[in-house]
C-alpha positions as CSV (number, residue, x, y, z in Angstrom):
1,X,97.5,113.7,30.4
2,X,97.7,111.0,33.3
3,X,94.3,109.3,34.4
4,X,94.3,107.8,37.8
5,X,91.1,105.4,38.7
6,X,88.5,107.3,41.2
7,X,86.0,104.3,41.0
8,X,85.6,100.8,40.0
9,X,82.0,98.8,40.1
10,X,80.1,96.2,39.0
11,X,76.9,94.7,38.3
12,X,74.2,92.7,36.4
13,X,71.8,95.4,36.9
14,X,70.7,99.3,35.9
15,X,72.6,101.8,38.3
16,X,73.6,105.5,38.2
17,X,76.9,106.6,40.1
18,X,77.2,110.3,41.1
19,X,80.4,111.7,41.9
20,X,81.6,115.2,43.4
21,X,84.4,115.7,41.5
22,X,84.9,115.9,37.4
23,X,85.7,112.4,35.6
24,X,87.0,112.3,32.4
25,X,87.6,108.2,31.4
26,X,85.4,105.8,31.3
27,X,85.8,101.8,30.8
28,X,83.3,99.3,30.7
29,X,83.1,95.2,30.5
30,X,80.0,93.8,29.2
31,X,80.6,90.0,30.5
32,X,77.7,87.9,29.0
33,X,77.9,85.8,26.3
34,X,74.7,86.6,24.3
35,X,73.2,90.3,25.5
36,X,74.2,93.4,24.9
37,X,74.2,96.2,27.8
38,X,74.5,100.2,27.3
39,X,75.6,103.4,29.0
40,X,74.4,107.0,29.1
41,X,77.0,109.9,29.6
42,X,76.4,113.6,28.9
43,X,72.9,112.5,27.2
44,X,75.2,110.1,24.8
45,X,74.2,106.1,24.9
46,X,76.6,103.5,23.7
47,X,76.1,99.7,23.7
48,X,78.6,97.4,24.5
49,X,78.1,94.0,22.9
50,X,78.9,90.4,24.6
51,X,82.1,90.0,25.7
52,X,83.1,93.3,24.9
53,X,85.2,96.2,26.8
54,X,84.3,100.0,25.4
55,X,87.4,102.5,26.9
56,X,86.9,106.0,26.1
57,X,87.4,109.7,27.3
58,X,84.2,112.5,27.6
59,X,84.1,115.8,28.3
60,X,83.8,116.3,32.5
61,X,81.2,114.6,33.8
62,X,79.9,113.2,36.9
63,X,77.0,110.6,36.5
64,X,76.9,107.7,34.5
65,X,74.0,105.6,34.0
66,X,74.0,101.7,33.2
67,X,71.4,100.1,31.7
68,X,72.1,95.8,31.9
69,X,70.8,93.0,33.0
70,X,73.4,91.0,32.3
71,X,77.2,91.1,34.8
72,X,79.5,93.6,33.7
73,X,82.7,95.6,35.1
74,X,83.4,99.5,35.2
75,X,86.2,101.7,36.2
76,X,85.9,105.5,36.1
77,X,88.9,108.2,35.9
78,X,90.1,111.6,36.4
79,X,92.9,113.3,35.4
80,X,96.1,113.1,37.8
81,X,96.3,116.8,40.0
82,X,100.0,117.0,41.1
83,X,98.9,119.8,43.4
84,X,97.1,117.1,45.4
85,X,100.6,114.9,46.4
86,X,100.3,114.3,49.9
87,X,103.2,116.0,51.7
88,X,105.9,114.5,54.0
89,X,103.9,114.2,57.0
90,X,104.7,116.6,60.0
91,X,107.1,114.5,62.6
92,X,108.5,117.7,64.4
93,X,107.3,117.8,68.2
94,X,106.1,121.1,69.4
95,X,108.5,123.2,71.5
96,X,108.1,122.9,75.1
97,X,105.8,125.1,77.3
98,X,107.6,128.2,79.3
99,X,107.5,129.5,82.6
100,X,105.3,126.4,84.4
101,X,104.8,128.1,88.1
102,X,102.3,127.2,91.0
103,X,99.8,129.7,92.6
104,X,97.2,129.9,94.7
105,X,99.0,126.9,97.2
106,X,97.2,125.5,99.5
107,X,97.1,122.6,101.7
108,X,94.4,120.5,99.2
109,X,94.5,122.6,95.8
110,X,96.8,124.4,93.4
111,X,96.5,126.6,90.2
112,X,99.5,125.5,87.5
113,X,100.2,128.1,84.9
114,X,102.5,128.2,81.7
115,X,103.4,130.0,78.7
116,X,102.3,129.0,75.5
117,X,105.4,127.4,72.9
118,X,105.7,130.6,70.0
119,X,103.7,128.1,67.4
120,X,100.6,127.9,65.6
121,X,99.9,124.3,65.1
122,X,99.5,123.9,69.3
123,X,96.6,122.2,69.9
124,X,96.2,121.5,73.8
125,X,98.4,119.9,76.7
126,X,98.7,117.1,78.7
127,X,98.9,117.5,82.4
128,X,100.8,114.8,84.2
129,X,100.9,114.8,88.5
130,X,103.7,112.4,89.4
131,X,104.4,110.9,86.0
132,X,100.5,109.6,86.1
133,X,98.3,111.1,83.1
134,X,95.7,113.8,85.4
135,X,93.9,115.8,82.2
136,X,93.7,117.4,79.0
137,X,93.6,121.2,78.8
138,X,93.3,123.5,75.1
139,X,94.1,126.1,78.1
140,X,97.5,127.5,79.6
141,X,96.8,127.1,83.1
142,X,94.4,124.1,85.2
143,X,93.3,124.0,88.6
144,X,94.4,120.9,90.9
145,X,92.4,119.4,93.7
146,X,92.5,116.6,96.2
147,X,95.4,116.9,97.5
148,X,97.3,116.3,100.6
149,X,98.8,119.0,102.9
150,X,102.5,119.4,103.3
151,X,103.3,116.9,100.1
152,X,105.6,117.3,97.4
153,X,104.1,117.0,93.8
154,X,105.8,116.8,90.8
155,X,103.2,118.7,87.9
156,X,104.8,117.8,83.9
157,X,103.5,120.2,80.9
158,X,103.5,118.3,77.5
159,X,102.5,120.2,74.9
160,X,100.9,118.7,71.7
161,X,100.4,120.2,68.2
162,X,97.5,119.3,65.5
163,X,99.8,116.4,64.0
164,X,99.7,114.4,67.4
165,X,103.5,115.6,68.3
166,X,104.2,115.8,71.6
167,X,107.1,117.7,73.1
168,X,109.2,116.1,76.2
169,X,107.5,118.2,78.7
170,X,108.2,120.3,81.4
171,X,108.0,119.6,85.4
172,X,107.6,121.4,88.0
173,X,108.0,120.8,91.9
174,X,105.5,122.1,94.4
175,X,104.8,121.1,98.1
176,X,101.4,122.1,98.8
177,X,100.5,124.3,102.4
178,X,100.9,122.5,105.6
179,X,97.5,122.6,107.8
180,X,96.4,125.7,109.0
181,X,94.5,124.7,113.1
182,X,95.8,128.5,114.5
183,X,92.8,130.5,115.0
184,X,92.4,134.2,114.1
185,X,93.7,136.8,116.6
186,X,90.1,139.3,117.5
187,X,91.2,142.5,118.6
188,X,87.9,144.6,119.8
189,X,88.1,148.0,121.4
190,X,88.7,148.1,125.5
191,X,85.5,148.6,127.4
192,X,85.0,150.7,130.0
193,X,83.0,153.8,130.6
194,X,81.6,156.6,127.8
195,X,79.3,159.7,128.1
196,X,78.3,160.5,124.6
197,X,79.2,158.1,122.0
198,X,82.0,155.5,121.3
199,X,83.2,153.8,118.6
200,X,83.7,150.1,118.7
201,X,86.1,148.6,116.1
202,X,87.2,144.7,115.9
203,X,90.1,143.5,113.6
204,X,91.8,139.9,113.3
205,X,95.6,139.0,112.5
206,X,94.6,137.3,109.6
207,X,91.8,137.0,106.8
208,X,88.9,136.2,108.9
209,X,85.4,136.6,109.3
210,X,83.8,138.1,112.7
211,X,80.5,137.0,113.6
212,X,78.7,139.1,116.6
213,X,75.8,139.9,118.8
214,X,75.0,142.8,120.8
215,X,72.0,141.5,122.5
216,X,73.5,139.4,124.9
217,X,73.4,136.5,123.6
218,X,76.1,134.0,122.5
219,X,77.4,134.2,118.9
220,X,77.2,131.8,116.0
221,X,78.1,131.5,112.1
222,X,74.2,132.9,111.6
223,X,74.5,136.2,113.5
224,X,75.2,139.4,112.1
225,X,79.2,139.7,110.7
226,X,81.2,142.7,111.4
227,X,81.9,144.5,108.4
228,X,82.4,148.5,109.8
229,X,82.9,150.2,112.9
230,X,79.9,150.1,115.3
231,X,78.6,152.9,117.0
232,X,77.4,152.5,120.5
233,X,75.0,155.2,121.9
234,X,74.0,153.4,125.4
235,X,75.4,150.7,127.5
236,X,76.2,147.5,125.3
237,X,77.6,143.9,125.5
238,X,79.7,143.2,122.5
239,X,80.1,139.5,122.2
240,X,82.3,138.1,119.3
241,X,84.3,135.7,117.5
242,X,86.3,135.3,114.2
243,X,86.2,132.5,111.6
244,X,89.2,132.1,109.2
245,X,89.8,131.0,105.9
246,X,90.8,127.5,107.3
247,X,87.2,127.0,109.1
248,X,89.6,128.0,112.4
249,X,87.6,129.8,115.3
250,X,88.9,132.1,117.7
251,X,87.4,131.9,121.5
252,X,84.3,134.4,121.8
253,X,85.2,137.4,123.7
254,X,82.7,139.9,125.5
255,X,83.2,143.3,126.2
256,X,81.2,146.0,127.7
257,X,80.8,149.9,127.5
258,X,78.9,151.5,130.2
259,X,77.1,155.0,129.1
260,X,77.8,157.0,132.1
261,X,74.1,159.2,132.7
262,X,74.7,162.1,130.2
263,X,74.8,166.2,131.0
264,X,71.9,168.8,130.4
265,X,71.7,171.5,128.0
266,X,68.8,173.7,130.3
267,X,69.0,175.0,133.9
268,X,71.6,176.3,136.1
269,X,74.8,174.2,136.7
270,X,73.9,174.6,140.8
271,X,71.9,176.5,142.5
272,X,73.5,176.5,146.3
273,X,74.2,178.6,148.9
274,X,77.7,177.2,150.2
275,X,77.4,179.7,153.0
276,X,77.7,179.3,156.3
277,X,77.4,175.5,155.5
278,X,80.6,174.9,157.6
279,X,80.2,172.3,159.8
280,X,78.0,170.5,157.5
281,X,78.8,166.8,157.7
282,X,76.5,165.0,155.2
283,X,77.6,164.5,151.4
284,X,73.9,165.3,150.2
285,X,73.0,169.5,149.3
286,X,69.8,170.2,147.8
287,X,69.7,172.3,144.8
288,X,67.5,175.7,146.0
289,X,66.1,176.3,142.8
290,X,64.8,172.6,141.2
291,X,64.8,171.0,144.2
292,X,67.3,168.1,143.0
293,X,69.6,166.4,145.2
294,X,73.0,166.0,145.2
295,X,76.0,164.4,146.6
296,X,79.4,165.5,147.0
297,X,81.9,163.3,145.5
298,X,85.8,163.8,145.7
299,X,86.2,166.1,148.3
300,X,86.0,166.2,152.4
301,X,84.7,168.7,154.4
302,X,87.5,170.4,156.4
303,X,85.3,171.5,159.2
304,X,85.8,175.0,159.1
305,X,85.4,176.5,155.5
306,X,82.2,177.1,153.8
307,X,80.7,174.0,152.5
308,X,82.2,171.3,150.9
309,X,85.5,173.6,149.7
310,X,89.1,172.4,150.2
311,X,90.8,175.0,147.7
312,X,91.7,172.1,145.4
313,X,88.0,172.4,143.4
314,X,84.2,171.3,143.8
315,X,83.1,167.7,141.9
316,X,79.5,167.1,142.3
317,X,77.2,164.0,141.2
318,X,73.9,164.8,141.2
319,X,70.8,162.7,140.3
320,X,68.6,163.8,137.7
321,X,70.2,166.9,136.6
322,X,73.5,166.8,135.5
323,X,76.3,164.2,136.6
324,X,80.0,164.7,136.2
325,X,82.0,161.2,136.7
326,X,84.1,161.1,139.9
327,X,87.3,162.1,140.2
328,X,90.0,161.7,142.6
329,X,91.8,164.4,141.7
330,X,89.0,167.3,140.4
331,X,90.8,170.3,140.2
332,X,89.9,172.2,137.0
333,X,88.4,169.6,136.0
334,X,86.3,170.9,132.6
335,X,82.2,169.7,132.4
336,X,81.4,169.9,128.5
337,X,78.0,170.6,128.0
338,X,75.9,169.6,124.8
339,X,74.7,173.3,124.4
340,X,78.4,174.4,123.4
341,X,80.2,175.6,126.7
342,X,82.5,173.8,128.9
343,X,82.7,175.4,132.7
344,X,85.7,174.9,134.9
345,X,85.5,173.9,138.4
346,X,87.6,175.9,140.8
347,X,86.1,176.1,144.1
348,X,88.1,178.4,146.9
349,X,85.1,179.9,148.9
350,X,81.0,180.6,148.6
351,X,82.4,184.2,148.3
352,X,84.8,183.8,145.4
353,X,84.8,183.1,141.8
354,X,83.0,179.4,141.3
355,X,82.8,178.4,138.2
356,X,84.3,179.8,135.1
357,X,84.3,179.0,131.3
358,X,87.5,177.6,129.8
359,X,88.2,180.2,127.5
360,X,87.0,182.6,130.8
361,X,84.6,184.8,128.6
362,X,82.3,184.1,131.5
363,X,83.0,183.8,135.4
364,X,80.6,182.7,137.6
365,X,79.6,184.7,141.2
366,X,77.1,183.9,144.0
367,X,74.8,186.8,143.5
368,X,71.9,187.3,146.5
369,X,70.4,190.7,145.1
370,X,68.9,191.5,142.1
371,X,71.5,191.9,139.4
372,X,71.0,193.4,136.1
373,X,71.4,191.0,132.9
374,X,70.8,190.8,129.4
375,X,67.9,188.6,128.2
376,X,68.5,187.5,124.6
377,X,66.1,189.7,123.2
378,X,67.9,192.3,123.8
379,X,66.3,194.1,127.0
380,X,67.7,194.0,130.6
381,X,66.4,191.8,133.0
382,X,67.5,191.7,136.8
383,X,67.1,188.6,139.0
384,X,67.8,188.6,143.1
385,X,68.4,184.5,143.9
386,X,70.8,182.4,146.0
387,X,72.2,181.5,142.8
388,X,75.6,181.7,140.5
389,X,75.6,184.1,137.2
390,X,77.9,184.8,134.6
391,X,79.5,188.1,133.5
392,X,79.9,188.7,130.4
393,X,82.1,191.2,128.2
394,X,79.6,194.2,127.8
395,X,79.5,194.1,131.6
396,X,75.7,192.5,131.7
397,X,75.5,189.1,134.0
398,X,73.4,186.4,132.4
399,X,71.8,183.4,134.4
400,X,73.1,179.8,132.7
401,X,69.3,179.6,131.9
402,X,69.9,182.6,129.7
403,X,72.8,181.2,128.0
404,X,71.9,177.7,127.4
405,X,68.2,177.7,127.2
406,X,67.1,181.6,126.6
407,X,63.7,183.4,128.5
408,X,62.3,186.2,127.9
């Protein structure tokens, strides 16, 4: 069996040594010329006269205490553990990182990415912009700021393994984004004129975000942002502008939508008496059941027909009732109503048919005695008015009272 030396001391004192590992030899010099020293191992004391050397092997141990107060010298041993030869020592360098690519470019930052070499003994990588040392990463990918716009960078990958080796590296070549200063292209629906409701939707060329205001006032960064369609109901300003991801703002635009004044569900459409109204030269009729006035818009009066009639059709605006936009060109021209049915406007004469409904279940007449109709509970009402009605199928006539907004 081989001993090799763990531990070598000396003294003139009493110590103890402790050791984490089993000893085996032990060898001792007591160095005075006229006092004898001892030691205690496993329990067992043994002098060592003057000028003597004791150099023996125990049973494992690990303490030993010396009792002296004279100098002396001592070595301690264990046996020699070939399993613990150190090895060659590792001088292989890592292979090199794979598939080094650039994302996320812009003009001041990047986002370098690799593949890890197929090893086990990787420990990080050193990141290298333009041959100067930028950082350390355990990683396989690093995020790059400060840097300039339209410039060509050269990023190098070295890979390093728990030995210190480093491999070669790999480069790459990026030129970061030029300078984006083109602002965002806001699209917002076309303004103009509605009668119910309209839909108002705004969308930009690019990733952008649209700041705008409906109130009037002027947009900024703090108003409300546009994230769906809006829904206008009345007359509303739109004011907006767009913001992209470059801090780049488009010019503010303002667009308008006008509610036109919306149509009744109750009442008559008109209640006139076109006859013997030729010769008639002002635009305004009054309506001979509510009173209302209204004005002719979109046709002339020819100077001999009945009323306002030119055997092209009958567009009326009239205040407070019901208003149908004008029209240059009204004939059948349909009026949708809110209670369901649409009437068509054709207009020959106060004695022919008036108005009618687009799928013609009903036709409208000028009716000056009392004429029998059909309330909607069922029994038969008759009504004798300078007024227009509409048939129906069973043959009944019903007011447009009756059909929109029953009695009775």
């Amino acid at each position: 069996m081989i001993l090799v030396i763990k531990d070598f001391f000396e003294g003139n004192s009493n110590t103890t040594k402790y050791y984490q590992e089993d000893m085996i030899g032990f060898k001792i010099t007591n160095d005075d010329n006229t006092i004898p020293l001892s030691f205690t191992i496993h329990g067992i004391t043994i002098t060592v006269k003057p000028r003597e050397t004791f150099n023996g092997n125990f049973l494992p141990f690990r303490s030993i205490a010396v009792t002296s107060t004279v100098p002396y010298r001592g070595t301690v041993s264990a046996p020699y553990d070939e399993t613990n030869l150190p090895t060659d020592p590792d001088t292989t360098a890592p292979d090199e990182v794979t598939n080094l690519f650039a994302n996320n470019v812009t003009p001041t930052s990047l986002t370098l990415s690799w593949t890890a070499p197929n090893a086990d003994d990787v420990t990080g990588y050193d990141v290298y912009q333009n041959g100067t040392f930028l950082a350390s990463v355990s990683s396989t990918s690093i995020d790059i700021t400060n840097l300039t716009s339209a410039t060509e960078y050269t990023f190098t990958v070295v890979a390093k393994d728990s030995s210190g080796n480093q491999s070669s590296g790999t480069d790459v070549t990026i030129t970061t984004a030029s300078e984006d200063t083109t602002p965002p292209e806001l699209t917002i629906t076309s303004g103009g004129t509605f009668t119910d409701t309209l839909t108002v939707t705004m969308t930009t060329d690019e990733p952008a975000t649209i700041f705008y205001t409906i109130d009037e006032s002027e947009p900024i960064t703090s108003n409300t942002v546009y994230s769906e369609p809006l829904t206008v109901t009345d007359t509303t300003t739109v004011k907006a502008f767009a913001v992209d991801t470059a801090g780049n703002k488009s010019t503010t635009q303002t667009v308008t939508y006008t509610k036109a004044p919306g149509l009744i569900t109750d009442g008559l459409i008109l209640h006139y008496d076109f006859t013997n109204k030729a010769g008639t030269t002002s635009n305004m009729i009054i309506d001979n059941v509510h009173g209302v006035e209204a004005t002719l818009v979109g046709v002339e009066h020819d100077g001999t027909t009945d009323g306002y009639v030119d055997n092209k059709g009958l567009l009326l605006q009239v205040q407070d009732y019901i208003e149908i936009p004008t029209n240059t060109a009204p004939l059948n021209n349909l009026i949708d109503l809110n209670g369901g049915l649409t009437i068509q406007m054709i207009s020959y004469d106060t004695n022919g048919v008036h108005w009618r409904t687009e799928d013609r279940k009903f036709t409208s007449a000028k009716s000056s005695t009392f004429t029998k109709y059909l309330k909607t509970d069922g029994n038969e009402g008759n009504r004798g008015i300078d007024s227009f009605w509409f048939i129906d199928d069973s043959g009944f006539k019903q007011s447009y009272n009756d059909w929109v907004n029953p009695i009775g």
